[in-house]
C-alpha positions as a Markdown table, in Angstrom:
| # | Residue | x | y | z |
|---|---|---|---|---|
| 1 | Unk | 32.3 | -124.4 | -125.4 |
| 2 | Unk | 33.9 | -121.5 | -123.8 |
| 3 | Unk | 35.8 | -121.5 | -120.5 |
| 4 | Unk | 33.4 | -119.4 | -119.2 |
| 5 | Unk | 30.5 | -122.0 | -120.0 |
| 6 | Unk | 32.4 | -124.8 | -119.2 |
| 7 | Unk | 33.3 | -123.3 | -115.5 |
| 8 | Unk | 29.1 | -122.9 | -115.4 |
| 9 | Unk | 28.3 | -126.6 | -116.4 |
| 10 | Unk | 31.1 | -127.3 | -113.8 |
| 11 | Unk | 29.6 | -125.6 | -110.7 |
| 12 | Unk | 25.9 | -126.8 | -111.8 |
| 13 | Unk | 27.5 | -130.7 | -111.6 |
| 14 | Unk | 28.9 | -130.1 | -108.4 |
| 15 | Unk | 26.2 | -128.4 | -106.7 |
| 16 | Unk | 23.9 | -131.3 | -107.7 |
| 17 | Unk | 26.4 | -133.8 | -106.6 |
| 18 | Unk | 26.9 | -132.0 | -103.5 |
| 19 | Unk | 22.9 | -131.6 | -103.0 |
| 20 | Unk | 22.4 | -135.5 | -103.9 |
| 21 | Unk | 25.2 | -136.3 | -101.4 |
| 22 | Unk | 22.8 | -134.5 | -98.6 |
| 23 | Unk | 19.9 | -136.1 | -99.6 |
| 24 | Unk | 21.2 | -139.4 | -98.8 |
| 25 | Unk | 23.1 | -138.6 | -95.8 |
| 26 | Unk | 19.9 | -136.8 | -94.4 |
| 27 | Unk | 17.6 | -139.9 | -95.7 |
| 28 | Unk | 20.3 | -142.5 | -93.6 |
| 29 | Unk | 20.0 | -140.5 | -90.6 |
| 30 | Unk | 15.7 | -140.7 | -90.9 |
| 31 | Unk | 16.2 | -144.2 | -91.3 |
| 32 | Unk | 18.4 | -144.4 | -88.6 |
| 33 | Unk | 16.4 | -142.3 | -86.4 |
| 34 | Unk | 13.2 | -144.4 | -87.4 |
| 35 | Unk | 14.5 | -148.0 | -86.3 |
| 36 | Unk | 15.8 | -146.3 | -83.3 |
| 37 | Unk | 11.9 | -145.4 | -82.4 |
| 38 | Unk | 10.8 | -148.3 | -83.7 |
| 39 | Unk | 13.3 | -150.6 | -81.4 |
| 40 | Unk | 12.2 | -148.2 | -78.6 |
| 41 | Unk | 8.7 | -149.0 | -79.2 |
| 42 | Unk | 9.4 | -152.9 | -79.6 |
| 43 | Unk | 11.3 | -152.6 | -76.6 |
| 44 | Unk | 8.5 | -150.7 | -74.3 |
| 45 | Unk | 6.5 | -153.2 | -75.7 |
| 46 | Unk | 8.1 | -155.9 | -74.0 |
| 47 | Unk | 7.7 | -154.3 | -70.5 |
| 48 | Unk | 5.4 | -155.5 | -68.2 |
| 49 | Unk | 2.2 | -153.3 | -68.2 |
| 50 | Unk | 2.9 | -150.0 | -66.1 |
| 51 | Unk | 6.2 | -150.4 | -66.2 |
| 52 | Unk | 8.9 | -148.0 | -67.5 |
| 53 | Unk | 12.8 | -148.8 | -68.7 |
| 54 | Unk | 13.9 | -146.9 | -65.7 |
| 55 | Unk | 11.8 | -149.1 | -63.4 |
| 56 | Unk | 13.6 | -152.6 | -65.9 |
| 57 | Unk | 16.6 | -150.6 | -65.3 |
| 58 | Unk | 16.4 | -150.6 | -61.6 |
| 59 | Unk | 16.1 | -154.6 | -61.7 |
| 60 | Unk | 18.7 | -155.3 | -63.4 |
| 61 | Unk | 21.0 | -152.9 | -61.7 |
| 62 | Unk | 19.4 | -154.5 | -58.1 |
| 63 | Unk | 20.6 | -158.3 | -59.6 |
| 64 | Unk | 24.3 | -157.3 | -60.9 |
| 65 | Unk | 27.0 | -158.3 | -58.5 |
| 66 | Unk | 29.6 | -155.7 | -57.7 |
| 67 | Unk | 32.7 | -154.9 | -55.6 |
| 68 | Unk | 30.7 | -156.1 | -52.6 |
| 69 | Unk | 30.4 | -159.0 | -53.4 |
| 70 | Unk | 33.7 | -159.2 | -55.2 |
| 71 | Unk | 34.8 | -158.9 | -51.7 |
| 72 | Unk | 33.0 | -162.0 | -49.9 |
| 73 | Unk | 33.7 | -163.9 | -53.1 |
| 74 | Unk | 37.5 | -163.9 | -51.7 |
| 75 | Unk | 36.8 | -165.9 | -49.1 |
| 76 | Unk | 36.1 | -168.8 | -51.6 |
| 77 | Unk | 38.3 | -172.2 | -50.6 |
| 78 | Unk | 38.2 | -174.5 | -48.3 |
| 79 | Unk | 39.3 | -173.5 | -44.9 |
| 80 | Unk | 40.9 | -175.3 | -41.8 |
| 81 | Unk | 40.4 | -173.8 | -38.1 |
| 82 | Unk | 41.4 | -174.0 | -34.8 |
| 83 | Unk | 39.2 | -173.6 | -32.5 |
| 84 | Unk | 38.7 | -171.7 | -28.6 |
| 85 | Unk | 34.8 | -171.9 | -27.1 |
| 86 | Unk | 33.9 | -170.7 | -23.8 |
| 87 | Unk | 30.2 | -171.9 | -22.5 |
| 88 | Unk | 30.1 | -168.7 | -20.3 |
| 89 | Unk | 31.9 | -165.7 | -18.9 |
| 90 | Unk | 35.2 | -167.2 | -16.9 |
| 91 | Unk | 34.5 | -170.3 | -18.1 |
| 92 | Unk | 37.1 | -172.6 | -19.5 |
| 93 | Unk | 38.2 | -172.7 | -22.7 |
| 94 | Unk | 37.5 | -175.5 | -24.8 |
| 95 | Unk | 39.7 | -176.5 | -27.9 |
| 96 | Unk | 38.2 | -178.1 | -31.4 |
| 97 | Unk | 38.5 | -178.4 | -34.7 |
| 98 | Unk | 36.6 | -177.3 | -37.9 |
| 99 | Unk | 36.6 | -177.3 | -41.4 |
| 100 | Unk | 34.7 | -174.3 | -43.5 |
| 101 | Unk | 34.1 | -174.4 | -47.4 |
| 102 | Unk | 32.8 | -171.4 | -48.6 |
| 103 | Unk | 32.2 | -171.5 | -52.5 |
| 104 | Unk | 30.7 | -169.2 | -54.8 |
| 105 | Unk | 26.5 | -169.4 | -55.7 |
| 106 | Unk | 24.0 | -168.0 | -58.0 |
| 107 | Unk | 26.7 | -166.6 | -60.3 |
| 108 | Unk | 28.2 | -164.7 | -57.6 |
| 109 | Unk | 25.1 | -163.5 | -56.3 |
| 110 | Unk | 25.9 | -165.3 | -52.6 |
| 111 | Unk | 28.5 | -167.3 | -51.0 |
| 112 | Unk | 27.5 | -170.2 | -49.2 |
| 113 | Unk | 29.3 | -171.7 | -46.3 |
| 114 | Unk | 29.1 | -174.8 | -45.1 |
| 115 | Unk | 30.9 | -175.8 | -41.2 |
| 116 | Unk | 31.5 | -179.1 | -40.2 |
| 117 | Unk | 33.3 | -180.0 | -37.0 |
| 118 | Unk | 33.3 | -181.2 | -33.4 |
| 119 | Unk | 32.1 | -180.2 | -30.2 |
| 120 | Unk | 34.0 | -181.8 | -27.5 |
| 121 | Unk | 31.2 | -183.4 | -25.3 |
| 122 | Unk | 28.2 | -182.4 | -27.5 |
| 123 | Unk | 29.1 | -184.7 | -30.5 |
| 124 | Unk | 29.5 | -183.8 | -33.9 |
| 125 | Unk | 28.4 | -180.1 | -35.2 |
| 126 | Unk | 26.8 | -179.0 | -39.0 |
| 127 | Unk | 26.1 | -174.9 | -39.7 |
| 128 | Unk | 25.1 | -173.8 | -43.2 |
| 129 | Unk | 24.9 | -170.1 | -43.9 |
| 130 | Unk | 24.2 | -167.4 | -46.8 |
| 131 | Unk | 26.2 | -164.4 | -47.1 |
| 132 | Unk | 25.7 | -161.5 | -49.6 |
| 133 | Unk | 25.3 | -157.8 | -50.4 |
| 134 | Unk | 21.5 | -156.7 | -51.3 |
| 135 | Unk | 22.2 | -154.3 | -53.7 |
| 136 | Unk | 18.6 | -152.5 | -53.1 |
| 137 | Unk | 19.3 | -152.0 | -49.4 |
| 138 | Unk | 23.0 | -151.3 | -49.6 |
| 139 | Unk | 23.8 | -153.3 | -46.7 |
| 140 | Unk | 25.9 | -156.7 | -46.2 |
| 141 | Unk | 23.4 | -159.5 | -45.2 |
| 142 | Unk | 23.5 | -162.7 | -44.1 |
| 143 | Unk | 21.6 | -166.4 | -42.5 |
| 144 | Unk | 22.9 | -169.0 | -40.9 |
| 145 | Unk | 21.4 | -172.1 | -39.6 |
| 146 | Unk | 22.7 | -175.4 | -37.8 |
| 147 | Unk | 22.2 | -178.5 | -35.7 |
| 148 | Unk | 22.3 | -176.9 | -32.6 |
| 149 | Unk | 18.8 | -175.4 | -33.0 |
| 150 | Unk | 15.9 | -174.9 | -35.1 |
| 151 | Unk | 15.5 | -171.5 | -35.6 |
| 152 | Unk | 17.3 | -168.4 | -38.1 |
| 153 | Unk | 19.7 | -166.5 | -37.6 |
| 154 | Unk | 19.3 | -163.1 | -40.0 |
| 155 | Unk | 21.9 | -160.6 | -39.7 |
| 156 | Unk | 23.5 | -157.5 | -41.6 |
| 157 | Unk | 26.8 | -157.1 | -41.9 |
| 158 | Unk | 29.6 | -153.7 | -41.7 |
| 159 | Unk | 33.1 | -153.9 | -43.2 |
| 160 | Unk | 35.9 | -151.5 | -42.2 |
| 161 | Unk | 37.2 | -148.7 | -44.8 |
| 162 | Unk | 40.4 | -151.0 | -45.1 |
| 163 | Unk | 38.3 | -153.8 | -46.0 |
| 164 | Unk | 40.0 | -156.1 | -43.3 |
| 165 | Unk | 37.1 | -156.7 | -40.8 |
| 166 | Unk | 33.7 | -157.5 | -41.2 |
| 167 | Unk | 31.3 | -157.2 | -38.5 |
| 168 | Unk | 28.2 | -158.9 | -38.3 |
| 169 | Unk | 25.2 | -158.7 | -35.9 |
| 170 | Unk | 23.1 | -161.5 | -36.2 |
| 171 | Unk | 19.0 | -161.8 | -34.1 |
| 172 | Unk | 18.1 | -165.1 | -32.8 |
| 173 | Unk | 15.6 | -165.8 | -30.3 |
| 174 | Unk | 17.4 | -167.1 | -27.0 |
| 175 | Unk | 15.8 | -170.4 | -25.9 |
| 176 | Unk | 16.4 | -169.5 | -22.0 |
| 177 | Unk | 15.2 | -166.3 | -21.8 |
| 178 | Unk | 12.7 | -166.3 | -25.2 |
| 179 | Unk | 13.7 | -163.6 | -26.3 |
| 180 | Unk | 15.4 | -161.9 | -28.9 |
| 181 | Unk | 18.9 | -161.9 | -28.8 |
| 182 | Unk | 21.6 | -160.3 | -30.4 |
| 183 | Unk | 25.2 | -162.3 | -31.8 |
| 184 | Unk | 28.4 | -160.5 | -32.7 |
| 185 | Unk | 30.8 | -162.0 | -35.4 |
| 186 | Unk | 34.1 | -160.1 | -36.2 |
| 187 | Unk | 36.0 | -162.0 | -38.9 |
| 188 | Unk | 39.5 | -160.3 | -39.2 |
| 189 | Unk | 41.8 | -160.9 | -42.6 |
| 190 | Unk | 45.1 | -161.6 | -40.8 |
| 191 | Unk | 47.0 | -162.3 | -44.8 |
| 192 | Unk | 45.9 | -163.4 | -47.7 |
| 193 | Unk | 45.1 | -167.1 | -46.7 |
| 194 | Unk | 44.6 | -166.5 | -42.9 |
| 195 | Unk | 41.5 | -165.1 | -41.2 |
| 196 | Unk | 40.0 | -164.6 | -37.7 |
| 197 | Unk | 36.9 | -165.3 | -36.4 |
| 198 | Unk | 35.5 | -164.1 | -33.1 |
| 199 | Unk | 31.7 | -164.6 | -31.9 |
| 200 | Unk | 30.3 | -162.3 | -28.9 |
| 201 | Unk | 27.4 | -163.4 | -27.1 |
| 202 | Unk | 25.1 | -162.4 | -24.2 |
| 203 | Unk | 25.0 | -164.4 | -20.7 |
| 204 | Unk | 21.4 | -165.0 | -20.1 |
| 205 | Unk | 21.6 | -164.8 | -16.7 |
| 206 | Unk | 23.8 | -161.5 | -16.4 |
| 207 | Unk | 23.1 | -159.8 | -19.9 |
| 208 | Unk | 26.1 | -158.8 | -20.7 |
| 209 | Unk | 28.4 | -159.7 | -23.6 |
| 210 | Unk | 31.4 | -162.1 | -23.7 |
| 211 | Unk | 33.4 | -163.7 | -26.2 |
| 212 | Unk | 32.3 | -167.2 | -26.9 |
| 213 | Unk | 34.5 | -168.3 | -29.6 |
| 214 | Unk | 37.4 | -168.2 | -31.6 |
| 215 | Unk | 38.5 | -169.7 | -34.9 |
| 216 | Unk | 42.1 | -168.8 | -36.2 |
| 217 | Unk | 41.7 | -170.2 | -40.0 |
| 218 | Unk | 43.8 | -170.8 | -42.6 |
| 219 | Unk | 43.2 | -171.5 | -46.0 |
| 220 | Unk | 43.8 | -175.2 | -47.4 |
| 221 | Unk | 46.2 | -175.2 | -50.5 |
């Protein structure tokens, strides 16, 4: 065989390796492009009827915790507080004790708090609340209840660009006027294991607002 033959039988082996080599890279990417529909369509399959992937998308997006809730979760310990109540404007103050747990629920989802304490002359005093950040709404919101009533309080909380105070306004029906009523919590993050917590209500008799409360906590070790 000549060179010049042989250089031919070259460039036809090359060019069929070269056009087999295609083939199979353009065959993998059918494939690939094939179970990709197919798990699409397995996967739409699996949706409730009506429903899209952005609408499963939403859901899950609406049930992931984030840095909001990152945020409350650092309140997670067990807490000991002094305490300062007043039963009305220019009243005097009245010094207690409390203890507050706060722990970590639903996989981060909530924090739940739990209050257990003293009220000088009113006997012993239990308050349970819910605190989280409804991803749908974009707001802070919160519950509490305790055995100083039997209604619920709902409220929706504000935190400062610096992230150190956290003001909530919680509705509860007032049981002298009957009406609804409005409660202001501050809670100010004084250091890393020390917090304070101030609670504004309104006199029924003059309507204005006054402070009814503090706690200065610190965190147990």
């Amino acid at each position: 065989m000549n060179r010049g033959n042989l250089f031919v039988s070259l460039c036809v082996i090359t060019g069929l390796a070269l056009a087999g080599s295609i083939a199979i890279a353009q065959q993998a990417k059918e494939q690939a492009h094939e179970s990709k529909i197919a798990a699409h369509g397995q996967q739409e399959a699996n949706l409730p009827p009506g429903w899209t992937e952005a609408d499963m998308q939403a859901c899950t997006a609406a049930g992931t915790p984030g840095k909001m809730h990152a945020h409350l979760a650092e309140s997670v310990g067990e807490w000991q507080g002094q305490n300062t109540m007043w039963m009305g404007p220019g009243s005097a103050p009245i010094k207690s004790e409390c203890t507050a747990n706060f722990a970590a629920i639903m996989d981060g989802r909530f924090i739940k708090c739990t209050v257990t304490g003293e009220m000088p002359g009113m006997g012993p005093f239990e308050g349970f609340g819910l605190y989280g950040y409804d991803n749908v709404a974009q707001k802070l919101v919160a519950n509490w209840v305790d055995n100083c009533g039997t209604g619920i309080m709902d409220g929706t909380g504000e935190l400062s660009p610096d992230g150190k105070t956290l003001t909530w306004k919680f509705t509860y029906n007032c049981p002298i006027t009957k009406k609804p009523t409005v409660m202001r919590e501050v809670e100010t993050t004084t250091g890393p294991n020390t917090k304070t917590f101030e609670m504004f209500g309104t006199d029924p008799k003059s309507g204005t607002e006054y402070k009814m409360m503090v706690i200065e906590y610190t965190r147990k070790a």
